[in-house]
SERO-4910 file (N, C-alpha, C, O; in steps of 0.05 Angstrom, whole numbers):
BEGIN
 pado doro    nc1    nc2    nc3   cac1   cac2   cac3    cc1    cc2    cc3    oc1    oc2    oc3
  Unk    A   4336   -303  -1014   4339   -308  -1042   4314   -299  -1056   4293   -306  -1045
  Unk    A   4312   -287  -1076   4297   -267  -1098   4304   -281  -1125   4327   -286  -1131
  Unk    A   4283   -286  -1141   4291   -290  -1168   4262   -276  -1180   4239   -278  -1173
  Unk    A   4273   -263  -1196   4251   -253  -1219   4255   -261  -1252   4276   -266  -1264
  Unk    A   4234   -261  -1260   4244   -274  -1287   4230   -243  -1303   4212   -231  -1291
  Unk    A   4237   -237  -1324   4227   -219  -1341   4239   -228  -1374   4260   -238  -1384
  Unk    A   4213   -219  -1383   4226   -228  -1412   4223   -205  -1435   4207   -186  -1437
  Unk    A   4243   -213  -1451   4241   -192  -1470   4249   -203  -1491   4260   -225  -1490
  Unk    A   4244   -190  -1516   4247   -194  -1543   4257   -227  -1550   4279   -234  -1560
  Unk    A   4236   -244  -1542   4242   -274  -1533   4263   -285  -1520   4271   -308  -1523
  Unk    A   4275   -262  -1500   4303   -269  -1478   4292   -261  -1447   4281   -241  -1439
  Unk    A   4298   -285  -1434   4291   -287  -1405   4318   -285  -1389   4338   -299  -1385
  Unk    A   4309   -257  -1380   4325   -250  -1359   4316   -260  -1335   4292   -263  -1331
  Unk    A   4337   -268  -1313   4331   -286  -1284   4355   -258  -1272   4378   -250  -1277
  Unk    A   4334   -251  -1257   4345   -226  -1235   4346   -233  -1202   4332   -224  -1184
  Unk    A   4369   -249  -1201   4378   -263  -1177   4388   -253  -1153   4412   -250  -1155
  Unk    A   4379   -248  -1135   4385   -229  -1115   4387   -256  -1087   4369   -272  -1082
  Unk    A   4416   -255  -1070   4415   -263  -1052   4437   -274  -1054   4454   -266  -1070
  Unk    A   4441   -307  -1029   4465   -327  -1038   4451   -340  -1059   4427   -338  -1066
  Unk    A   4477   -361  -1074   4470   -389  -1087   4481   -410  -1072   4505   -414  -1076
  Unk    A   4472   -421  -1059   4478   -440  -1043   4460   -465  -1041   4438   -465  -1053
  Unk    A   4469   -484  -1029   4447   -520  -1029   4426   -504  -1014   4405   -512  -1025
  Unk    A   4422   -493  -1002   4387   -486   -993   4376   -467  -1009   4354   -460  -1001
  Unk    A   4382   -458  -1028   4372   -435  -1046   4386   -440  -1072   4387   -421  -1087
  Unk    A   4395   -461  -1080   4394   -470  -1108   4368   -478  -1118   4359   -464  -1136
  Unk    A   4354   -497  -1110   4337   -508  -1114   4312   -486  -1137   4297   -490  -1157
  Unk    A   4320   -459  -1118   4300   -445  -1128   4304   -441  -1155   4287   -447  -1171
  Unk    A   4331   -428  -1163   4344   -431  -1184   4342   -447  -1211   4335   -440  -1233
  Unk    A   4352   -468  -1201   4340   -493  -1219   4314   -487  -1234   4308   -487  -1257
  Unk    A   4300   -482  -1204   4266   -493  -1221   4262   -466  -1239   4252   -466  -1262
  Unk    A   4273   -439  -1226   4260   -422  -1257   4275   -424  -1280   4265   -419  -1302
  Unk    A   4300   -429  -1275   4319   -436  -1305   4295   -461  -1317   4280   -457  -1336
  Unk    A   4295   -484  -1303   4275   -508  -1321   4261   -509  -1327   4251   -524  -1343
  Unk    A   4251   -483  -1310   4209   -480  -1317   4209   -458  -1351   4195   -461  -1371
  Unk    A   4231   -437  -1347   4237   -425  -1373   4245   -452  -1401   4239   -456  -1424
  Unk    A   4256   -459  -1389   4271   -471  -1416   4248   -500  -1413   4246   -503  -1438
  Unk    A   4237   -513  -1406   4210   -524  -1412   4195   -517  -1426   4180   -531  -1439
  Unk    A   4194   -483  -1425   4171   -470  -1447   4182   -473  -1472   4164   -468  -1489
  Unk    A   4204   -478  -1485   4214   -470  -1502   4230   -453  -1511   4237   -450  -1535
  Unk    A   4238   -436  -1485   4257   -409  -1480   4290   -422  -1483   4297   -439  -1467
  Unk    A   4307   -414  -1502   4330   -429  -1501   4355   -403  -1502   4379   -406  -1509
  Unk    A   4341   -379  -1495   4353   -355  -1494   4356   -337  -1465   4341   -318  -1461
  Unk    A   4374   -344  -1447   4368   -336  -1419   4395   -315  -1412   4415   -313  -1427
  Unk    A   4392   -306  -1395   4410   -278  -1379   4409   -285  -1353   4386   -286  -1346
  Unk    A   4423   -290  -1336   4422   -290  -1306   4439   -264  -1298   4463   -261  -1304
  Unk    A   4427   -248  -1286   4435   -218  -1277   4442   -220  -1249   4425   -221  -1231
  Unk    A   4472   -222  -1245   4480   -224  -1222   4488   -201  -1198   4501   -198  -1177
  Unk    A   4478   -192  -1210   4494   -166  -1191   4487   -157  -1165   4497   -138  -1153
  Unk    A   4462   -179  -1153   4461   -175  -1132   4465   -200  -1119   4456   -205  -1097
  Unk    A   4479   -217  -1133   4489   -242  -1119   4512   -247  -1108   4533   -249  -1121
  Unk    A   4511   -249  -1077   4532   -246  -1060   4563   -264  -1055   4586   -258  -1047
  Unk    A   4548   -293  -1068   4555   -311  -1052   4548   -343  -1073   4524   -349  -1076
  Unk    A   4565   -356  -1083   4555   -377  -1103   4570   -402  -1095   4594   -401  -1095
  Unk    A   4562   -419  -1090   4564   -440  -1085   4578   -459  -1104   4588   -446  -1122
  Unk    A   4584   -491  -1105   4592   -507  -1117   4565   -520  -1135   4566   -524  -1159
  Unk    A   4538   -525  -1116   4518   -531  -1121   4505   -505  -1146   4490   -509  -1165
  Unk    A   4518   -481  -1136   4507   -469  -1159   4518   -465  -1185   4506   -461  -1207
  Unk    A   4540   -466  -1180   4563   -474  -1210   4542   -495  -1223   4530   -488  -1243
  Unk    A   4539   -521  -1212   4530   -544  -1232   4508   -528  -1239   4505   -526  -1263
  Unk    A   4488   -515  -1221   4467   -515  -1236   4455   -493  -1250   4431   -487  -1252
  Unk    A   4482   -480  -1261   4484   -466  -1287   4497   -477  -1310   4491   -474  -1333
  Unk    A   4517   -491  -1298   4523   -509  -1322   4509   -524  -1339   4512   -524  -1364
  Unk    A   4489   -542  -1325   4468   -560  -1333   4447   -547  -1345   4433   -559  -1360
  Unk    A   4442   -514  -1336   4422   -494  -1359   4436   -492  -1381   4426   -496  -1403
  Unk    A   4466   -485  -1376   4475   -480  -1410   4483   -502  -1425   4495   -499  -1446
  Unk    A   4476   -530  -1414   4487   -550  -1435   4454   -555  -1445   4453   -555  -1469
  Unk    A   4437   -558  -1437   4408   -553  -1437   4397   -539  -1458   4381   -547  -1475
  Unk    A   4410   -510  -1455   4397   -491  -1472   4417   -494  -1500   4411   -490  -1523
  Unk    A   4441   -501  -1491   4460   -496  -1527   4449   -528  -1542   4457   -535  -1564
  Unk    A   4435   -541  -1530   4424   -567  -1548   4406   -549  -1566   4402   -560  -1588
  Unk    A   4399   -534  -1565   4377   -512  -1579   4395   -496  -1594   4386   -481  -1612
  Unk    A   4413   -496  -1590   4421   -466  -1609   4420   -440  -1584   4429   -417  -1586
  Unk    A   4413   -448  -1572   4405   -419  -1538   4428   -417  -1533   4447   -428  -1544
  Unk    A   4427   -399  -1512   4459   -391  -1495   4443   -384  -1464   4419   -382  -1459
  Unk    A   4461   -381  -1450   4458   -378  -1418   4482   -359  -1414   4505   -367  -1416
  Unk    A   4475   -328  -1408   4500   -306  -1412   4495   -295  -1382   4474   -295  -1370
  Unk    A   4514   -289  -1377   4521   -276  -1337   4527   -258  -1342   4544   -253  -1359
  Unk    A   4509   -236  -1321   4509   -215  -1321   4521   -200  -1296   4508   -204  -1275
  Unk    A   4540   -185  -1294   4546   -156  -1275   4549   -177  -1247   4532   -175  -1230
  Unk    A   4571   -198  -1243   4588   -211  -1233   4599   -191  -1209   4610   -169  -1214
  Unk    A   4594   -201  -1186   4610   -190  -1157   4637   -202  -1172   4643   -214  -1192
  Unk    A   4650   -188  -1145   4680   -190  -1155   4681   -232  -1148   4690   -250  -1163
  Unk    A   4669   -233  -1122   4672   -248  -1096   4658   -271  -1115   4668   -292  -1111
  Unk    A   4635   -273  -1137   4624   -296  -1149   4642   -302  -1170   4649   -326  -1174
  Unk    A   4654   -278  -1190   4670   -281  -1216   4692   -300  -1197   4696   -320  -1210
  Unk    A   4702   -300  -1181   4725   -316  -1169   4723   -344  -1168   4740   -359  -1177
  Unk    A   4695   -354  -1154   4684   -375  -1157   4690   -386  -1176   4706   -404  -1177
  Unk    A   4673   -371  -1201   4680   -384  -1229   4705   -385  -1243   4715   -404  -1255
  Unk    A   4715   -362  -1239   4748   -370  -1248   4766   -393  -1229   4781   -409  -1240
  Unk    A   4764   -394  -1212   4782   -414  -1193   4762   -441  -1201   4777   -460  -1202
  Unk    A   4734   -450  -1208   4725   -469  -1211   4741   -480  -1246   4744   -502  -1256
  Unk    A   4748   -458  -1255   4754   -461  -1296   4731   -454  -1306   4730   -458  -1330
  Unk    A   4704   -440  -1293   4681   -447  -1316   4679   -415  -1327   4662   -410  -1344
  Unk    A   4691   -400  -1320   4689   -372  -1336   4693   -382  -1369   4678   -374  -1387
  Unk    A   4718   -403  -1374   4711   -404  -1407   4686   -421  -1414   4688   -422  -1438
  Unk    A   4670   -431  -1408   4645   -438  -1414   4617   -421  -1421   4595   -429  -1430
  Unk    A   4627   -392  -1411   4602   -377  -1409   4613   -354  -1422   4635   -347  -1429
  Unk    A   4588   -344  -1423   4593   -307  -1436   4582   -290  -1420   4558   -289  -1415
  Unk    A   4603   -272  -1411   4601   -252  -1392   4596   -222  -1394   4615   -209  -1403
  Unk    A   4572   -209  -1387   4577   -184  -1402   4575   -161  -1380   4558   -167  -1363
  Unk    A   4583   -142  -1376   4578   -125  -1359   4550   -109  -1352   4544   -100  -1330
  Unk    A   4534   -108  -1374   4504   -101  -1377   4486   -118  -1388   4488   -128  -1410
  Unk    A   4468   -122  -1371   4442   -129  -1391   4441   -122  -1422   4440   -138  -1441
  Unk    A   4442    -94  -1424   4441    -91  -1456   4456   -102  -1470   4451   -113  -1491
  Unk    A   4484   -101  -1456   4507   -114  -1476   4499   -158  -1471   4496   -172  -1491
  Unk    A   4497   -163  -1458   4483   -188  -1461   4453   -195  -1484   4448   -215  -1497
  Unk    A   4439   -169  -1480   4413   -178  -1499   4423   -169  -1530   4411   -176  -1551
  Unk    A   4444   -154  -1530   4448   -141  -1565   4471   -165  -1565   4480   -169  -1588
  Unk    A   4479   -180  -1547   4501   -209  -1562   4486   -225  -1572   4496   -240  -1588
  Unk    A   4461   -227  -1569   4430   -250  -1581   4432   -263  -1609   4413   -277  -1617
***
């Protein structure tokens, strides 16, 4: 598991590479909380190299975007394996989130 954070035009992209799973959520968490601690209430998680998502990792994107929309923020998913978008549709949480096929099209929805 890989996470990079990069930011741009006050939007923090999290560039997640690996599984999401209970041994590698954790990591997760802490840079979503360590961002949105700063005051960042504008985030992108770029999935496209994420293989594999867990139940543990469902919540703990959920709990970023109820977090960040107390702000007025959003939490938008990016470039979805087929094998994770399933996750989320069979969990119901695809209508909770905004999905975009690109980074750009996620940072120009801002």
């Amino acid at each position: 598991m890989e996470i990079e954070v990069k930011r741009t035009d006050e939007i923090n992209i999290l560039e997640i590479k690996g599984r999401i799973d209970s041994f590698t959520v954790p990591m997760v968490e802490k840079e979503m909380e360590t961002v949105i601690s700063m005051g960042e209430f504008k985030l992108i998680a770029d999935l496209a190299d994420v293989s594999y998502i867990s139940s543990a990792g469902l919540r703990a994107f959920i709990s970023a975007l109820k977090e960040v929309r107390k702000h007025n923020g959003d939490l938008k998913l990016v470039a979805m394996q087929p094998s994770v978008s399933t996750v989320f549709k069979v969990a119901g949480f695809l209508k909770f989130f905004n999905i975009y096929d690109t980074i750009d099209d996620a940072v120009k929805s801002f």
